[in-house]
FISE-931780 format. One record per residue (C-alpha): residue in one letter; x, y, z. Coordinates in nm, 4 decimals, always signed. Layout:
<atoms>
<atom><bati>A</bati><u>X</u><v>Y</v><w>Z</w></atom>
...
</atoms>
This chain:
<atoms>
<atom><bati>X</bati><u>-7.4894</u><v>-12.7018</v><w>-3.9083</w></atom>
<atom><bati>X</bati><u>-7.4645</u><v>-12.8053</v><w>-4.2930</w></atom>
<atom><bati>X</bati><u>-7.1034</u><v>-12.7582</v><w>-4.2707</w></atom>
<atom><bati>X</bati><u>-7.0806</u><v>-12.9866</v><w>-3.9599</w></atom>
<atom><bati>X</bati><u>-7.2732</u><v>-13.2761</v><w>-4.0859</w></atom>
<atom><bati>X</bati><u>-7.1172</u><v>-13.2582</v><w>-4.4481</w></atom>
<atom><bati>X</bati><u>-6.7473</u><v>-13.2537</v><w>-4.2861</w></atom>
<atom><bati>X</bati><u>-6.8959</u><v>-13.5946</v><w>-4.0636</w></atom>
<atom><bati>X</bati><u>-7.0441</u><v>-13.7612</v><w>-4.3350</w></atom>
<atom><bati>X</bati><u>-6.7685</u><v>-13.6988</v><w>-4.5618</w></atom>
<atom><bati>X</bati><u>-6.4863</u><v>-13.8730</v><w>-4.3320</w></atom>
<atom><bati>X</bati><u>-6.7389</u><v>-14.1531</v><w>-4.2420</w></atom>
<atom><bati>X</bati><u>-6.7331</u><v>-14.2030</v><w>-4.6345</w></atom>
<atom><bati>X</bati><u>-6.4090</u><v>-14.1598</v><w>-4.7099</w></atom>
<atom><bati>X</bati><u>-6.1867</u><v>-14.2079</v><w>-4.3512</w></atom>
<atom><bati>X</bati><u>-6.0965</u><v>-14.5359</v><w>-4.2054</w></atom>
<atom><bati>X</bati><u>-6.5113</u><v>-14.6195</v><w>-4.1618</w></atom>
<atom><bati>X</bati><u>-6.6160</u><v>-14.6568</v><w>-4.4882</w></atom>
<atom><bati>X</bati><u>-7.0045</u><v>-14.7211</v><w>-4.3880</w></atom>
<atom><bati>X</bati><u>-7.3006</u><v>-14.5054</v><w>-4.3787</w></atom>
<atom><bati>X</bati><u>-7.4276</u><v>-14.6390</v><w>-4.0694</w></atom>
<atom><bati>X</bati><u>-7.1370</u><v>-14.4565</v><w>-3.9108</w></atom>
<atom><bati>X</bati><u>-7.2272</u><v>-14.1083</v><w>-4.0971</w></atom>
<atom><bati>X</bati><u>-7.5887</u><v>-14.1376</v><w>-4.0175</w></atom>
<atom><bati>X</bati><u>-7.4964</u><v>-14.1916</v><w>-3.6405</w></atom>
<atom><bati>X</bati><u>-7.2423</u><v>-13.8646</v><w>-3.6896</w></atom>
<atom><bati>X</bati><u>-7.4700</u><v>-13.6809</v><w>-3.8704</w></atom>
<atom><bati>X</bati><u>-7.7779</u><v>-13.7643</v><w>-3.5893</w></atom>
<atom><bati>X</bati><u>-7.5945</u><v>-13.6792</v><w>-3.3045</w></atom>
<atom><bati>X</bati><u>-7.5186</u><v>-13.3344</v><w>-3.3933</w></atom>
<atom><bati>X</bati><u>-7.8378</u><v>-13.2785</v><w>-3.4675</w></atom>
<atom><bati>X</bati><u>-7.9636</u><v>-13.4429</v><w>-3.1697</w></atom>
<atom><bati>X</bati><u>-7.6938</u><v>-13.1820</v><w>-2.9895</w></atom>
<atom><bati>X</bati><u>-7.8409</u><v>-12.9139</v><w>-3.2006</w></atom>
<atom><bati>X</bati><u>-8.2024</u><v>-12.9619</v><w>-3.0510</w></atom>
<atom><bati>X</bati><u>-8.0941</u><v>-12.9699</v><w>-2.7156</w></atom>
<atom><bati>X</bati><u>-7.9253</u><v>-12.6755</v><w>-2.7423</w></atom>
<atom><bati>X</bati><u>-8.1835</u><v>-12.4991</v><w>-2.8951</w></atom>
<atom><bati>X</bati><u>-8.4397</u><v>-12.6264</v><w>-2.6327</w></atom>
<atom><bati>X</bati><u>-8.2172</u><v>-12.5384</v><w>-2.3471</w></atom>
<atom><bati>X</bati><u>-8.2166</u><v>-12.1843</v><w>-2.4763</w></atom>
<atom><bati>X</bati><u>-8.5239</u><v>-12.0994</v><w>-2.5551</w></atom>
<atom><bati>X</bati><u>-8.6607</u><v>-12.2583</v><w>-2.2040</w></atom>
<atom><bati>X</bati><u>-8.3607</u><v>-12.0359</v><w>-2.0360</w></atom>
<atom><bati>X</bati><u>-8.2926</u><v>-11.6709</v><w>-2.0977</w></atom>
<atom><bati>X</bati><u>-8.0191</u><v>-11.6741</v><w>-1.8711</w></atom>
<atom><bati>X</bati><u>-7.8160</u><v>-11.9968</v><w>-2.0721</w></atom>
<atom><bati>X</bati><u>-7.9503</u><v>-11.8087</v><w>-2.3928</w></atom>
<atom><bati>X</bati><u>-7.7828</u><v>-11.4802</v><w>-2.2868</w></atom>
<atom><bati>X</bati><u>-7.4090</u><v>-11.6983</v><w>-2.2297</w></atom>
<atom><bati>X</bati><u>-7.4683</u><v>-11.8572</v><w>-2.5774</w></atom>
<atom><bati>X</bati><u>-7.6346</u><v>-11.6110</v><w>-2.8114</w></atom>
<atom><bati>X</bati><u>-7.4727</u><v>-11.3444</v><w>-2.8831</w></atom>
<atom><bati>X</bati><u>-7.6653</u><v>-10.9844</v><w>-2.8570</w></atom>
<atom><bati>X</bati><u>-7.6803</u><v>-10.7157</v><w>-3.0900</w></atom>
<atom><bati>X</bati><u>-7.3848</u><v>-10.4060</v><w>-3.0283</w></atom>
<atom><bati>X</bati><u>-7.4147</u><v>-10.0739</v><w>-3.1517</w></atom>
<atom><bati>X</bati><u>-7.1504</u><v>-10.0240</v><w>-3.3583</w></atom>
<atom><bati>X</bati><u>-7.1913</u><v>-9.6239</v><w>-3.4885</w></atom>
<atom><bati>X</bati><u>-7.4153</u><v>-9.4157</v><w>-3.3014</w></atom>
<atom><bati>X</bati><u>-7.5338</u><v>-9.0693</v><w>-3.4088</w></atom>
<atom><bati>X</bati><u>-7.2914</u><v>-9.0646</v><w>-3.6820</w></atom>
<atom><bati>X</bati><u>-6.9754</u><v>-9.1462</v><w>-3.5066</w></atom>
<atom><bati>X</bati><u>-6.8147</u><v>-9.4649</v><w>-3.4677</w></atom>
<atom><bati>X</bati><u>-6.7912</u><v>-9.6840</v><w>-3.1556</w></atom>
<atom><bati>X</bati><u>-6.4184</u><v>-9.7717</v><w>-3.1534</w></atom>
<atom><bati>X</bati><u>-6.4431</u><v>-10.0132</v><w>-2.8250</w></atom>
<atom><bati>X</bati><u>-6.7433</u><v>-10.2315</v><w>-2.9781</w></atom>
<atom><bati>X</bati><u>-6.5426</u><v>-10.2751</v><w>-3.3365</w></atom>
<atom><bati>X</bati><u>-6.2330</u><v>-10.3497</v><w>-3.1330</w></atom>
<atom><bati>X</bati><u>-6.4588</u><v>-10.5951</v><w>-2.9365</w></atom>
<atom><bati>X</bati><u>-6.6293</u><v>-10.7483</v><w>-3.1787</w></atom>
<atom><bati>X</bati><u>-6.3042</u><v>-10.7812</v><w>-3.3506</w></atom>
<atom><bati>X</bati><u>-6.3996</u><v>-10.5839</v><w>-3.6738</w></atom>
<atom><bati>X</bati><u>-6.1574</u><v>-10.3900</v><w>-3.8693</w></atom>
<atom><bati>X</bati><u>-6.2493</u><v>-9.9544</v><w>-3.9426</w></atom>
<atom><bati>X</bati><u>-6.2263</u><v>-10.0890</v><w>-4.3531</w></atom>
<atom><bati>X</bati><u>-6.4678</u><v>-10.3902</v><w>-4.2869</w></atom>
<atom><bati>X</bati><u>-6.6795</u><v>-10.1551</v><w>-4.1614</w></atom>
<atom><bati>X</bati><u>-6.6888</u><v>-9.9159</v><w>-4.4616</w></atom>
<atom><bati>X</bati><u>-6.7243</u><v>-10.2100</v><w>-4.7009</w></atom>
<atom><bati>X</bati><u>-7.0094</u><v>-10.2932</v><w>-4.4953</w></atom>
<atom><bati>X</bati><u>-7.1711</u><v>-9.9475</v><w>-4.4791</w></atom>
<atom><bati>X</bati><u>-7.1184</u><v>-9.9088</v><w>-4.8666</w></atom>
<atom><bati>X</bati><u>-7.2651</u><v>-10.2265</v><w>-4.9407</w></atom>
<atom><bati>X</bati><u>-7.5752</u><v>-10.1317</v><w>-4.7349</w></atom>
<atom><bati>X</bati><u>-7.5826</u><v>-9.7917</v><w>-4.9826</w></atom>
<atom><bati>X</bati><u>-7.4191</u><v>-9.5667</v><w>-4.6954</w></atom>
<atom><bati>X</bati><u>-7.2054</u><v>-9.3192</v><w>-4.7737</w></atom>
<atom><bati>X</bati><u>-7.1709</u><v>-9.0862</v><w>-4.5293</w></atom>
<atom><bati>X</bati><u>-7.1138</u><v>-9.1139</v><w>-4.1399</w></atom>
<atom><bati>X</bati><u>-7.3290</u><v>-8.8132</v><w>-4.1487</w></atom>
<atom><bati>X</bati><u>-7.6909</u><v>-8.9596</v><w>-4.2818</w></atom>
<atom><bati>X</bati><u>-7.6525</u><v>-9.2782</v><w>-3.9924</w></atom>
<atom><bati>X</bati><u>-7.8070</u><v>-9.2271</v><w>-3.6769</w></atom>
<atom><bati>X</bati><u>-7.7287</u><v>-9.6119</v><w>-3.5318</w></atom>
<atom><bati>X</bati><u>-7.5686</u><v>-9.9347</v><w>-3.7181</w></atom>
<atom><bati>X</bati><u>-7.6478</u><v>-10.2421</v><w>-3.5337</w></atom>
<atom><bati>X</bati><u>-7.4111</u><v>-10.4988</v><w>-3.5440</w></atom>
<atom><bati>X</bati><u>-7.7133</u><v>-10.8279</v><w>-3.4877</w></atom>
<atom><bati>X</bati><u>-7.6837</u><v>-11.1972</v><w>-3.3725</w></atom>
<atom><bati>X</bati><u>-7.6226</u><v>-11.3151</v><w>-3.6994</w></atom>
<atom><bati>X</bati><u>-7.3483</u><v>-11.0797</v><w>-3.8224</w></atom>
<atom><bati>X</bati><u>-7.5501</u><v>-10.8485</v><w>-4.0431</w></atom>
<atom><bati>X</bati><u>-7.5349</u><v>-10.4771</v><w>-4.0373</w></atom>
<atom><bati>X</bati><u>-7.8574</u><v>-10.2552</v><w>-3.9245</w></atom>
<atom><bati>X</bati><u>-7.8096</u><v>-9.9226</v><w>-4.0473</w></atom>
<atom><bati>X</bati><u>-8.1117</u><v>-9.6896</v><w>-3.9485</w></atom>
<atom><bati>X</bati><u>-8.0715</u><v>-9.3353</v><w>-4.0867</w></atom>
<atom><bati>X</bati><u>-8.0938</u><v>-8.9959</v><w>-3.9784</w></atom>
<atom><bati>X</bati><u>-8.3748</u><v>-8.9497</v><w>-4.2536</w></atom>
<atom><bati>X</bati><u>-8.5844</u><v>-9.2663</v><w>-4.1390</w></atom>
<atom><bati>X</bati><u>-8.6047</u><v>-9.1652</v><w>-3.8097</w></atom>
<atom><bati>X</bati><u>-8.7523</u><v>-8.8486</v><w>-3.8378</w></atom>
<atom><bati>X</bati><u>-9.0769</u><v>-8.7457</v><w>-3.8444</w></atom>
</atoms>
């Protein structure tokens, strides 16, 4: 959303409108948008469900889920850079890595999960 406003404000400033008023009205109708969005998917699940994305399994019990990474467009050596950067370096010690809404990796381990 920062992005978005900043890139409106910025050619209000410096594009053929060189006035404020016109970045403030830029700037307050995507936020404006924003809200109603928001409200619209929080009041329903099943508009929520078409604009959220949900969270995809993307290794499960140690082995990797080739249709979700090829789905969720991410490349085997992403992945790895991922997993190392989360400390994992073995296929072996994961039980699940959750790909979640906002693009982070879960990894749960074998270790955590039992008793």
């Amino acid at each position: 959303m920062l992005l978005i406003i900043s890139n409106v404000v910025q050619n209000a400033l410096i594009g053929n409108d060189n006035s404020l008023g016109g970045g403030l009205i830029g700037a307050t109708a995507i936020l404006v948008l924003n809200a109603i969005v928001a409200w619209i998917t929080f009041r329903y699940k099943r508009v929520a469900r078409i604009v959220e994305h949900s969270p995809t399994a993307i290794v499960r019990h140690g082995r990797i889920l080739r249709d979700s990474l090829r789905r969720e467009r991410l490349s085997l050596a992403e992945l790895r850079s991922a997993l190392r950067k989360q400390g994992v370096m073995s296929l072996q010690d994961v039980r699940y890595v959750i790909l979640g809404e906002d693009g982070k990796l879960s990894v749960i381990s074998r270790r955590a999960a039992e008793p």
